[in-house]
C-alpha positions in Angstrom: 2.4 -24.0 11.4 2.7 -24.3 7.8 5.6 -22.6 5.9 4.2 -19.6 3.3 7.5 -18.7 2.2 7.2 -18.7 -1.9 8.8 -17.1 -4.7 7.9 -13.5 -5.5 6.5 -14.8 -9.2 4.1 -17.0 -7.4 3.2 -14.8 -5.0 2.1 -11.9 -7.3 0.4 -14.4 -9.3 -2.3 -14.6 -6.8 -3.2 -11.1 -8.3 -6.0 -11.1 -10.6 -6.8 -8.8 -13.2 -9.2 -6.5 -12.3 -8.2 -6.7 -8.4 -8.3 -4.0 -5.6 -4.1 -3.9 -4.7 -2.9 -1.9 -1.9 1.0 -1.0 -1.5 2.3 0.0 1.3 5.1 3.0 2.0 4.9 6.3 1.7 6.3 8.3 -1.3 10.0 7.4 -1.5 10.2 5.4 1.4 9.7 1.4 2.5 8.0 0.7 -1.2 7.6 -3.0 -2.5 9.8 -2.1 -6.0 10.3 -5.5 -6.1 6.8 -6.6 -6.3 5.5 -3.5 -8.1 8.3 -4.5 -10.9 6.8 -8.4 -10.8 3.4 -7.4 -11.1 4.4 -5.5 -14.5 6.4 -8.3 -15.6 3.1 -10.1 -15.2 1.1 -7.9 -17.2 -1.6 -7.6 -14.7 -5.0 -5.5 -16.0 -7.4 -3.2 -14.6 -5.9 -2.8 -10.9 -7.4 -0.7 -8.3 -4.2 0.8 -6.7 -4.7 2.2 -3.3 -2.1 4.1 -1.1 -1.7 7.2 1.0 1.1 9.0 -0.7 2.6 7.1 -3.7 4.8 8.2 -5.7 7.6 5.9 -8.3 5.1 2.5 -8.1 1.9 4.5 -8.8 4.3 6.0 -11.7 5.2 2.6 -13.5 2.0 1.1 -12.4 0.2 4.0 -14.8 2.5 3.8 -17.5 2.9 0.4 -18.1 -1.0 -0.4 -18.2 -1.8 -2.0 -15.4 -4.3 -0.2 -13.6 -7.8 1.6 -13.9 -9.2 2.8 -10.8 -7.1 5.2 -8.1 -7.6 5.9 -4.0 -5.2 8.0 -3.2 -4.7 11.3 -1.5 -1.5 12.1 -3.6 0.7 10.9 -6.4 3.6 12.5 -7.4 7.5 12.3 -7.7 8.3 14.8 -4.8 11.5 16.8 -5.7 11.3 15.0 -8.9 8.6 17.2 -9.9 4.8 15.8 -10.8 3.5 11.9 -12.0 3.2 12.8 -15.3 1.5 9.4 -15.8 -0.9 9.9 -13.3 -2.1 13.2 -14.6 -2.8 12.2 -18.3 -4.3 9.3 -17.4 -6.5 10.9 -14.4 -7.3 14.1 -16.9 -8.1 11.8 -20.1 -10.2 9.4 -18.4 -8.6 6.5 -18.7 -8.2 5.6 -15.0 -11.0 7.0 -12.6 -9.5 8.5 -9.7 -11.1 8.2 -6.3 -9.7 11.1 -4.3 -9.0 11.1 -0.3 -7.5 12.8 1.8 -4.6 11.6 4.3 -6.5 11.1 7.4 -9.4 10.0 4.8 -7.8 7.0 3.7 -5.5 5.9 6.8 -8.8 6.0 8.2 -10.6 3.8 6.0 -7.5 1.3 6.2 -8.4 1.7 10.2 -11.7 0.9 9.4 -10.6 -2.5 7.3 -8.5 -3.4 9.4 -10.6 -3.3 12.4 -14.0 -5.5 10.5 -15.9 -2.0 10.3 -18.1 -0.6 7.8 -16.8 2.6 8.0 -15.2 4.9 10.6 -16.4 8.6 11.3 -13.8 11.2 11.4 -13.4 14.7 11.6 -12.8 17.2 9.1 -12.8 17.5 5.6 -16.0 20.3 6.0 -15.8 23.0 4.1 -14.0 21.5 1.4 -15.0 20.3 -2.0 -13.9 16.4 -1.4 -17.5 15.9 -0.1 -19.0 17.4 -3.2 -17.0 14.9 -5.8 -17.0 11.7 -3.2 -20.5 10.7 -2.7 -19.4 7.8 -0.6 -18.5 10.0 2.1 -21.4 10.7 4.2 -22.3 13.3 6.3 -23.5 11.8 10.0 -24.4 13.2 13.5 -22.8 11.5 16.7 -25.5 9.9 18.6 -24.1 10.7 21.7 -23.7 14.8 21.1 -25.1 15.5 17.9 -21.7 16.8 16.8 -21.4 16.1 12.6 -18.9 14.2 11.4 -18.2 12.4 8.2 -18.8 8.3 7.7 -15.6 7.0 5.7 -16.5 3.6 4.0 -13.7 0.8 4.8 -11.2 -0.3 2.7 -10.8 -4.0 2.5 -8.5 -4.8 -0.6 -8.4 -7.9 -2.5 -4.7 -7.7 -2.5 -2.4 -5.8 0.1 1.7 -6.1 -0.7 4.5 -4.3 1.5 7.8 -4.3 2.3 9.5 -5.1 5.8 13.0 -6.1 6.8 12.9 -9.8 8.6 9.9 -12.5 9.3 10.4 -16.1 9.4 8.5 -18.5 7.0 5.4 -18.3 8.8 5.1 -14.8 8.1 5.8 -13.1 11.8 7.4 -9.9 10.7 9.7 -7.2 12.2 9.7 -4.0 10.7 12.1 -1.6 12.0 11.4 2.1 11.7 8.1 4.0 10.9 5.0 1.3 10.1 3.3 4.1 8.1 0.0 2.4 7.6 1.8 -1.0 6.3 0.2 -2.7 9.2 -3.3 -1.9 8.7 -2.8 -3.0 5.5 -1.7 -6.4 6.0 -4.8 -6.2 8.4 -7.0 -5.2 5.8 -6.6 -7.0 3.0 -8.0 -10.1 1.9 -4.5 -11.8 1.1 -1.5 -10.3 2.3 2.0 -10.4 0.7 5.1 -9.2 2.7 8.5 -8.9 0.9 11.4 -8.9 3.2 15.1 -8.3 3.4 16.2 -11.9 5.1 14.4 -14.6 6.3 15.2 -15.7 10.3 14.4 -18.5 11.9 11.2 -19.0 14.3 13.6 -19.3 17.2 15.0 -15.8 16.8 11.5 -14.5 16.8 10.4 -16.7 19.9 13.3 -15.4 21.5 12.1 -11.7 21.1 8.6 -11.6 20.1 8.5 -8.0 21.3 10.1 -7.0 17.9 7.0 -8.7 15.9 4.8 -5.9 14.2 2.9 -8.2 12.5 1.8 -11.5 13.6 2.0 -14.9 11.2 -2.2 -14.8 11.1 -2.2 -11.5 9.2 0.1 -12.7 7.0 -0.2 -14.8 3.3 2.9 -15.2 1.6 6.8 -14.2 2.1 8.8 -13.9 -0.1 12.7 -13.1 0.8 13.8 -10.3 -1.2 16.8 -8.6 -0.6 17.1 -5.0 -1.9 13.3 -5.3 -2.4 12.6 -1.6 -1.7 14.9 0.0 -4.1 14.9 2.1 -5.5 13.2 3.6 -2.7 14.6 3.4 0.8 14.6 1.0 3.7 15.3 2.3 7.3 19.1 1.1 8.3 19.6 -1.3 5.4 19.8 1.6 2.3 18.5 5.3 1.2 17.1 6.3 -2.0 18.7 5.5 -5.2 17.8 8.6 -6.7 20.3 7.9 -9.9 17.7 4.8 -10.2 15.1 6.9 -9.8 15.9 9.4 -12.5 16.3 6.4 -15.0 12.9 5.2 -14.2 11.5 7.9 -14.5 12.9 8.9 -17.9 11.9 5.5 -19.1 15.7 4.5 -18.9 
């Protein structure tokens, strides 16, 4: 097997502008900071972001420039009150903003991640998301007749998260909740993982159970200690929220 450990400048230079980039973690928790930071540094253009519940990364993403288009079902700062980047740049039109809900868009990474078109769910009747997303289609099962809703897959260009081992041929162990991380590394068309440490091939032969995701889903590693901060990482550290003030702030 061939190594794809690299650094993390090389690996988010594989990002082009104008590129569909999904990031995995949920709202304070298990978010690539490190990459998210790199991809500023960059000066990357006209990004489709994608992500469930985002929260500090949508944040700098918005503010410093980077981006245009939006799936999400929500962006915000949590007890740090609302994205004020996201909302003036969603009401004034500068990025276009295509809304889901949660089950909408895990779904649709489900969908990706599986080689689908699209996958019908449940739900989401009676409310005005079907009247502003005209991708979302209205379909009968063919077995019952019962309606349901056709969510179109979502297959990004880019997908980036964070886990906390893999060896250089990208088998990764993630310990603690997977959130949808792994059906984004399934989904995308090039798949970054940022990890705490690198181990050696032999440690993972020796308990391949602990594997979440396997070396073929995988692009590029990068070793990256500390690479979720200031978010948190399941047994390694919690939220920084002094950090997290100060970027928020501007600081």
């Amino acid at each position: 097997m061939k190594s794809k450990l690299i650094s993390l400048k090389e690996a988010i230079s594989k990002i082009k502008d104008g590129s569909s980039v999904a990031i995995g973690g949920i709202g304070q928790n298990k978010v690539p900071m490190a990459a998210v930071n790199e991809i500023i540094a960059q000066g990357k253009k006209n990004l489709h972001i994608i992500g469930r519940e985002k929260g500090i990364d949508f944040e700098l993403l918005i503010r410093n420039g980077c981006v245009s288009k939006i799936s999400s079902a929500y962006v915000g700062l949590e007890e740090f009150g609302l994205s004020k980047s996201f909302r003036k740049a969603v009401e004034s039109g500068e990025v276009e903003f295509l809304e889901h809900t949660c089950g909408s868009i895990l779904n649709a990474f489900r969908a990706g991640s599986m080689g689908l078109p699209f996958i019908p769910i449940k739900g989401l009747f009676g409310s005005d998301l079907l009247k502003v997303r005209e991708d979302f289609k209205e379909i009968s099962c063919p077995f019952t007749g019962e309606k349901l809703v056709a969510i179109p897959a979502i297959n990004p260009d880019v997908g980036i998260i964070h886990c906390h081992e893999a060896d250089e041929y990208g088998n990764v162990r993630n310990y603690g909740s997977l959130f949808e991380d792994v059906y984004i590394a399934k989904a995308s068309k090039y798949t970054i993982v940022t990890v705490e440490r690198i181990i050696s091939n032999d440690d993972i032969r020796k308990e391949p159970e602990k594997t979440t995701i396997p070396y073929f889903y995988v692009d590029a590693v990068v070793e990256c200690p500390g690479g979720a901060k200031p978010t948190s990482l399941f047994k390694e550290y919690p939220v920084d929220r002094e950090m997290m003030k100060k970027l928020i702030k501007g600081e």
